[in-house]
C-alpha positions in Angstrom: 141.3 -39.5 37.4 138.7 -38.6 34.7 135.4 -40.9 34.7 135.9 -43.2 31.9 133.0 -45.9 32.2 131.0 -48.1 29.4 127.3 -47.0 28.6 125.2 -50.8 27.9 121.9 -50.6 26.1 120.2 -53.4 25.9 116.7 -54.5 23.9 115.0 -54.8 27.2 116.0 -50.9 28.3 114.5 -49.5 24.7 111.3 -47.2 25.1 108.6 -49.2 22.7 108.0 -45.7 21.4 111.7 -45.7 19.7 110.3 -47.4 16.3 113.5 -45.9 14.6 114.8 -42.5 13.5 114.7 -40.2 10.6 117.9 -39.6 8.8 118.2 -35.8 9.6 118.3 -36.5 12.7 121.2 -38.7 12.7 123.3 -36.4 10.4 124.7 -34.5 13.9 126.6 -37.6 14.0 129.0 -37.1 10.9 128.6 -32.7 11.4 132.0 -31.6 11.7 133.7 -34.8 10.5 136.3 -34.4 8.0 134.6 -36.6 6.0 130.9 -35.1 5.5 130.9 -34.4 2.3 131.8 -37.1 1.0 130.3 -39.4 3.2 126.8 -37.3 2.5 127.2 -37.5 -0.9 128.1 -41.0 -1.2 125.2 -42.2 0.5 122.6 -39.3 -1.2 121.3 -37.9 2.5 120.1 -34.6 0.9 117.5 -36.4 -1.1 116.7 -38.6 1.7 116.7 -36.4 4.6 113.0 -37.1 5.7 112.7 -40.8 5.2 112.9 -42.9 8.4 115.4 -45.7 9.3 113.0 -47.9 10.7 114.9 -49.9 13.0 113.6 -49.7 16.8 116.3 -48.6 19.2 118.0 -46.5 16.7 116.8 -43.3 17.9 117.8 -44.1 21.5 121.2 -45.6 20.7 122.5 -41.8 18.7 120.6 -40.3 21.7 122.6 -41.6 24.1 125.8 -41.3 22.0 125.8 -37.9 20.9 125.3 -37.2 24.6 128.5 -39.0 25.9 130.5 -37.9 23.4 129.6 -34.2 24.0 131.2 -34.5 27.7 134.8 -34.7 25.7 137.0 -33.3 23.8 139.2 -35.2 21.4 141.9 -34.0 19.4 145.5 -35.4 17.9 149.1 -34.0 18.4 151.6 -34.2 15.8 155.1 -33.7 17.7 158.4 -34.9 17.6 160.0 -36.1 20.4 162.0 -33.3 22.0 158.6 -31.8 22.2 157.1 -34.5 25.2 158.8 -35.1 28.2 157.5 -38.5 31.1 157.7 -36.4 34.1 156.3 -38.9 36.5 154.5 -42.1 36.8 151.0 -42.1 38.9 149.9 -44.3 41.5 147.9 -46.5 38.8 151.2 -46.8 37.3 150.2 -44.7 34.3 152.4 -42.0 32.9 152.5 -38.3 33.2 153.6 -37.1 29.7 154.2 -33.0 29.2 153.9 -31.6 25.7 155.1 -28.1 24.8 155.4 -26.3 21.5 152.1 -27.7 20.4 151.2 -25.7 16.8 147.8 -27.5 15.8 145.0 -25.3 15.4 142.6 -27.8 16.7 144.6 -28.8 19.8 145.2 -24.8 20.3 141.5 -24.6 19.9 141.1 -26.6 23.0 144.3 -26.0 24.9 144.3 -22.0 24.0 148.2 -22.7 25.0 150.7 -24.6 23.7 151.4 -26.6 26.8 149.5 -29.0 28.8 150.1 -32.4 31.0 148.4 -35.7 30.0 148.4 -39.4 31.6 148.7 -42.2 29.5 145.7 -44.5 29.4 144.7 -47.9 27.3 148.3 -49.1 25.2 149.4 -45.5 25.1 152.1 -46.2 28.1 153.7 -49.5 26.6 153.6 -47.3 23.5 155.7 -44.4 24.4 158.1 -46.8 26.2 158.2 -48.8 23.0 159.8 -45.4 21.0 162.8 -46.9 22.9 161.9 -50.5 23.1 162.1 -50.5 27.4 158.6 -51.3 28.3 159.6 -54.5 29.9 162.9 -52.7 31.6 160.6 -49.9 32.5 158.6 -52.6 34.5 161.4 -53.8 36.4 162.6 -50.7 37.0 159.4 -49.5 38.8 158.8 -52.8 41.2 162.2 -52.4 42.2 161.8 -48.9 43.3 164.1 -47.5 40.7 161.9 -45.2 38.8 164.9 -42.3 39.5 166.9 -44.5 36.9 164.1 -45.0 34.7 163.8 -41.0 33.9 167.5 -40.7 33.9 167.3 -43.1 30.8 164.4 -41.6 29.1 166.2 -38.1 29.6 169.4 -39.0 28.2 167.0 -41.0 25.1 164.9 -38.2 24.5 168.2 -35.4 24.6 169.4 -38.6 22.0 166.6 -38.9 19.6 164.4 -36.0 20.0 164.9 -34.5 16.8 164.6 -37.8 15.0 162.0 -37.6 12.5 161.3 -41.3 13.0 160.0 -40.5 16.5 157.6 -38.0 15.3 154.3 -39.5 16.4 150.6 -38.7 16.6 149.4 -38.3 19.9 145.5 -39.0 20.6 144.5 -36.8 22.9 141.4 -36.5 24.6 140.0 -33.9 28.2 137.2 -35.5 30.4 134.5 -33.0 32.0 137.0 -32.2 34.7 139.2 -30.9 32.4 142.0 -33.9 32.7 143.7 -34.4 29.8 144.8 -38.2 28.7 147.0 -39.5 25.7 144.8 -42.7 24.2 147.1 -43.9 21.8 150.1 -42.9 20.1 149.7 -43.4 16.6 152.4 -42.8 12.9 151.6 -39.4 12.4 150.8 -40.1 8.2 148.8 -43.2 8.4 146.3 -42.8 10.7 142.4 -42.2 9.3 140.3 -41.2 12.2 136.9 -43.5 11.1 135.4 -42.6 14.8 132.5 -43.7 16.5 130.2 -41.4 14.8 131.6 -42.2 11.5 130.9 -45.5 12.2 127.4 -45.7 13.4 126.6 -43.2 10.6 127.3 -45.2 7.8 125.3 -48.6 9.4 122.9 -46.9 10.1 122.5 -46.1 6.4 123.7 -49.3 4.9 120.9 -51.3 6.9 118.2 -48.7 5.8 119.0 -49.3 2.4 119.0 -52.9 3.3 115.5 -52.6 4.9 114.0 -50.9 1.5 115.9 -53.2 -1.0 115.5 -56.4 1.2 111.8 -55.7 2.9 113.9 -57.5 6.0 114.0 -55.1 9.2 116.4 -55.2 11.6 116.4 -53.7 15.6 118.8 -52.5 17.9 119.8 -55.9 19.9 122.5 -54.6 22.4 125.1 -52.0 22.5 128.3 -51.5 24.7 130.7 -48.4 24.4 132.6 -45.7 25.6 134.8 -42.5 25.0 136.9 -44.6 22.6 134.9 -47.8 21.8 131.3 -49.3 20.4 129.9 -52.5 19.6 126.3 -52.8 18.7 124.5 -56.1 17.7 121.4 -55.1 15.1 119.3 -58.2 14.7 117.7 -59.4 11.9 114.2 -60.0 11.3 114.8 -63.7 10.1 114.4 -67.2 12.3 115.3 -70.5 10.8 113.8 -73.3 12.8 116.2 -76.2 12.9 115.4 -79.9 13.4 117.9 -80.8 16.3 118.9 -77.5 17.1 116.0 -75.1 17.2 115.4 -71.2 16.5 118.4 -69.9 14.8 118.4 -66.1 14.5 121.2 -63.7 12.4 122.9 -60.9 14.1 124.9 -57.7 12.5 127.9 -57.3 14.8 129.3 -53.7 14.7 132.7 -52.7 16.5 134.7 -49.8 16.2 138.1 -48.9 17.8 138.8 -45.4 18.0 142.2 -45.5 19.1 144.7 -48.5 17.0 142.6 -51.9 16.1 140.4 -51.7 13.5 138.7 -48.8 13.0 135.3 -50.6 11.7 134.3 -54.3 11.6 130.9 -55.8 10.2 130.2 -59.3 11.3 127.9 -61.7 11.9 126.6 -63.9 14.3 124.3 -66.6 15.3 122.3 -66.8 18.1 120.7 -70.4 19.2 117.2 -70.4 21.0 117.6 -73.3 23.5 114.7 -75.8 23.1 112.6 -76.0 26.3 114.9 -73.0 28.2 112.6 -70.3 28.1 114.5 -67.2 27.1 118.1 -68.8 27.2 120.3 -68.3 24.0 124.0 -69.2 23.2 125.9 -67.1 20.8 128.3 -68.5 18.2 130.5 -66.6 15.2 132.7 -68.2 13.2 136.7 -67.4 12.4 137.6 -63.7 11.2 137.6 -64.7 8.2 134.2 -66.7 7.9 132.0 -63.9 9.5 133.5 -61.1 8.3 130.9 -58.6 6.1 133.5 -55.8 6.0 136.4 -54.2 7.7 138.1 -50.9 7.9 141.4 -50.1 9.6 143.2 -46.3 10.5 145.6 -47.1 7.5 143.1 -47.2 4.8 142.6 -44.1 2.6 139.2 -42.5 2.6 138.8 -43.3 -1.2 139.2 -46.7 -1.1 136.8 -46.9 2.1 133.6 -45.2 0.6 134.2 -47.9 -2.5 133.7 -50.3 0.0 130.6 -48.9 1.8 129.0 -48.5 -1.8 129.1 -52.2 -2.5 128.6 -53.5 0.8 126.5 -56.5 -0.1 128.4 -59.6 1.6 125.8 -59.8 4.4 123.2 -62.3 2.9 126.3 -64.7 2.0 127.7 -64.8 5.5 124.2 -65.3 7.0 123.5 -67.8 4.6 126.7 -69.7 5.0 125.8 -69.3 8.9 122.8 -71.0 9.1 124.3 -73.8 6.7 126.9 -74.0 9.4 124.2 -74.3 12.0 122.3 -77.1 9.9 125.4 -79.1 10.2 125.7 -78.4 14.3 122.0 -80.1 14.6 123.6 -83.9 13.5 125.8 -83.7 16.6 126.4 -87.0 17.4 129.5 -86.7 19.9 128.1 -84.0 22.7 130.0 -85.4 25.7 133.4 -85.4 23.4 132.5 -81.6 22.5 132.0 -80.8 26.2 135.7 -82.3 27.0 137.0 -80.7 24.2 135.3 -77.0 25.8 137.1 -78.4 29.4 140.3 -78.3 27.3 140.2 -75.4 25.8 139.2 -73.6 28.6 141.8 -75.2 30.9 144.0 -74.1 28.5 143.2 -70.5 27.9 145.3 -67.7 26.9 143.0 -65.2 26.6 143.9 -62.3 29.2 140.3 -61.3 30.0 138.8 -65.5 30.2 141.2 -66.8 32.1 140.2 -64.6 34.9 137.1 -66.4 35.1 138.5 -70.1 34.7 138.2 -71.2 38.3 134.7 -70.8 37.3 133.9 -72.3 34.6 135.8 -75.4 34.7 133.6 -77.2 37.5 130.7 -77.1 35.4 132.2 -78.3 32.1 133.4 -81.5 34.4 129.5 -83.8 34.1 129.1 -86.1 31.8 126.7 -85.2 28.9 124.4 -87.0 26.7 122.9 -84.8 24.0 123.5 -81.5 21.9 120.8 -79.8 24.3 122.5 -80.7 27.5 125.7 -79.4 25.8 123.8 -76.3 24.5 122.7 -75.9 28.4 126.7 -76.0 29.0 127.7 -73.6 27.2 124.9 -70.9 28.3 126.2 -71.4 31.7 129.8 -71.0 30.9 128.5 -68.0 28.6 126.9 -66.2 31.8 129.7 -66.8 34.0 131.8 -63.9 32.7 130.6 -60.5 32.4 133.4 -59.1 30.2 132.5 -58.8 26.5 135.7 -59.3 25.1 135.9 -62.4 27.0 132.2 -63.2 25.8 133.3 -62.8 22.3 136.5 -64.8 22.5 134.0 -67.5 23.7 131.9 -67.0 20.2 134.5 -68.6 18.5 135.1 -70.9 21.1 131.7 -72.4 21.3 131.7 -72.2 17.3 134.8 -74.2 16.3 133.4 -77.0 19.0 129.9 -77.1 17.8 131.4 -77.2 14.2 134.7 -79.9 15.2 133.0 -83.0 13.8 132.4 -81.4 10.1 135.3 -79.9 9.3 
C-alpha cells in the first residue's frame, strides 16, 4: 500500500528565521499549471517578482509542499467504461480497477503504456459502484462471502453499458514513490477544473500580500495540515480585540482545498478566544457556511469566472468585522450552565462520522454544573482537545459557535 500520511506544521515548529518569502520563489508552485498565464498575469507577478510576501512561515509552508508533492505523480483518465475492468477487491476492502486503451498524452507520459492496475482510495470505490447504483449490494455481497457474484454482476453491467457515453468518466489518478498506482476520485469527464493545491496556496499567498501592502495589517502562518490530495492552513491576523467578559479575541484566514470532489477552494474565517487566566489555552469558533465564508471555488466553475473572483476578493474585513460583533454579543452570556447542557445534547446527539468516535469522551466532562462564561469557555477547550481529528475539530467550530451565539439569535 503506498504511504499516504498528513504533513502538520504548526507556529511553534516555524524557524524564527522564516520572516516570509519572495514571490519568485513561490512561482514553482503554479509552473506547469494549465493556468499560469493567466493566473500570472492576473495577479501582475512579472512586475512584482522581487518583492517579499512578508508573512512568517510562508517560506517553510511551499518548502515543505513542493517537496511532498514532488514524491507523486498525478494525472486524469478520460475512459468509457468498457475500457476499466474491478478485477479484485484487497484485503482493506478497496478495489482493484484495470484500465486499458488509455490515449492521454499526460497519462502515457507517465504510464509509457496504455495499461496499468490501480486501487481505489478516498470515495473513489462507492463511486465506481455508484455507475451501477450497487454500493450498498456490493457491501453485502462481500460480508457474506459472495464477492464471486459481485464480479459476475459487474461483468455482465460493464458488457451492458460499456459503450454508454453516460458512463464515460474521469478518473484521478495518482503513483506513490513505490510506483503504486491509485484512482482518487472518479469525476464527469467535462466539468471538472483541477484548482489543485498549488493553485490554491498560490493565489493566497498573493491575495494576503496585497492585503498586507493595502491594509499595513500582516498576517503569519498559524497551522497547516495536508496531504497528497488535501490542505488547510490557518494565516492569522495581526489584529486582537480585547473584550470585556470575554477576553482577547483574535481573526484567523481559514484556507481548505479538496483536490479530488468537494470544493476545490474555501476562504473563511475564524475566531479564536484567549481564555482569561489560562495561560496559553484558546477555543476556536466559526460561524455557519454562510456567515464566514470570504470566498469559494468548486471543480465546476470555469476558469474565467474564477480569476473575476480572485480580483475582487475583498469580503475579508466584513466577515472579521461581523465576527468580532458576534463575539461582543458572546461576552453578555448570562445562561452558561444552560449553554453547557445544550453542548451535552448536541454531543449526545451527534451525527458527525469522525465526532462521534470520540463521544464516550467528551460527554463526562460536559456533565458539572457551571456557573460562568469562563468556566464554560474552560469546557469547551477540554472537549476541543479531546479529539485529534481536524475534521472533527472543525465540526466542533460550529458547534461551540451556534451555543455561544443561542441566546442572541
Amino acid at each position: 500500500m503506498g504511504k499516504f500520511y498528513k504533513t502538520v506544521i504548526k507556529e511553534e515548529d516555524i524557524p524564527t528565521s522564516d520572516k516570509g518569502i519572495m514571490i519568485r520563489d513561490i512561482v514553482p508552485l503554479i509552473a506547469s499549471s494549465e493556468y499560469e498565464l493567466e493566473v500570472m498575469t492576473l495577479f501582475g507577478v512579472e512586475d512584482m517578482i522581487s518583492e517579499v510576501i512578508s508573512i512568517p512561515g510562508a517560506k517553510s509552508l511551499v518548502k515543505s509542499i513542493l517537496h511532498i508533492d514532488s514524491k507523486f505523480r498525478k494525472f486524469d483518465v478520460n475512459c468509457n467504461l468498457e475500457n476499466v475492468t474491478c478485477g479484485s477487491i484487497n484485503e482493506d476492502n478497496s478495489l482493484r480497477l484495470s484500465f486499458k486503451g488509455i490515449k492521454e498524452a499526460e497519462a502515457l507520459e507517465v504510464l509509457e503504456i496504455d495499461y496499468f492496475e490501480a486501487d481505489t482510495k478516498y470515495s473513489s470505490k462507492s463511486d465506481f459502484l455508484d455507475l451501477f447504483k450497487i454500493d450498498k449490494y456490493a457491501s453485502f455481497c462481500v460480508g457474506s462471502g459472495l464477492t464471486d457474484l459481485l464480479f459476475e454482476n459487474l461483468k455482465k453491467l460493464q458488457e451492458e453499458y460499456g459503450s454508454k457515453k453516460s458512463f464515460k468518466k474521469k478518473y484521478r489518478i495518482i503513483r506513490d514513490e513505490e510506483d503504486q498506482y491509485f484512482v482518487r476520485a472518479i469525476t464527469s469527464p467535462t466539468k471538472y477544473y483541477n484548482y489543485n493545491i498549488r493553485f490554491s496556496l498560490f493565489v493566497t499567498l498573493l491575495i494576503l500580500h496585497k492585503s498586507i501592502k493595502e491594509s499595513g495589517h500582516t498576517f503569519k502562518v498559524f497551522y497547516c495540515e495536508y496531504d497528497e490530495s488535501s490542505i488547510r492552513v490557518y494565516f492569522e491576523k495581526n489584529i486582537t480585540k480585547n473584550i470585556k467578559g470575554l477576553g482577547k479575541v483574535k481573526f484567523q484566514l481559514e484556507m481548505v482545498n479538496d483536490e479530488i470532489k468537494r470544493e476545490a477552494m474555501r476562504f473563511s474565517g475564524v475566531n479564536i478566544i484567549d481564555i482569561p487566566n489560562v495561560q496559553g489555552e484558546t477555543i476556536t469558533i466559526k460561524p455557519s457556511k454562510n456567515r464566514s465564508k470570504i470566498l469559494t471555488v468548486s471543480h465546476g466553475r470555469k476558469p474565467d469566472t474564477v480569476y473575476e473572483d480572485l480580483k475582487y476578493f475583498d469580503k475579508v474585513d466584513k466577515v472579521q468585522a461581523d465576527m468580532f460583533e458576534a463575539a461582543e454579543q458572546i461576552s453578555k452570556v448570562q445562561n452558561a450552565d444552560e449553554l453547557r447542557f445544550a453542548l451535552y445534547e448536541r454531543i449526545l446527539n451527534i451525527k458527525n462520522e469522525y465526532l462521534k468516535e470520540d463521544q464516550d469522551k467528551i460527554t463526562p466532562i460536559l456533565k458539572n454544573k457551571i456557573y460562568s462564561l469562563h468556566e464554560l469557555l474552560v469546557v469547551m477547550n477540554k472537549v476541543e482537545k479531546l479529539t485529534s481529528n481536524l475534521d472533527a475539530k472543525a465540526y466542533l467550530r460550529y458547534v461551540f459557535y451556534d451555543i455561544l451565539t443561542a441566546s442572541h439569535k
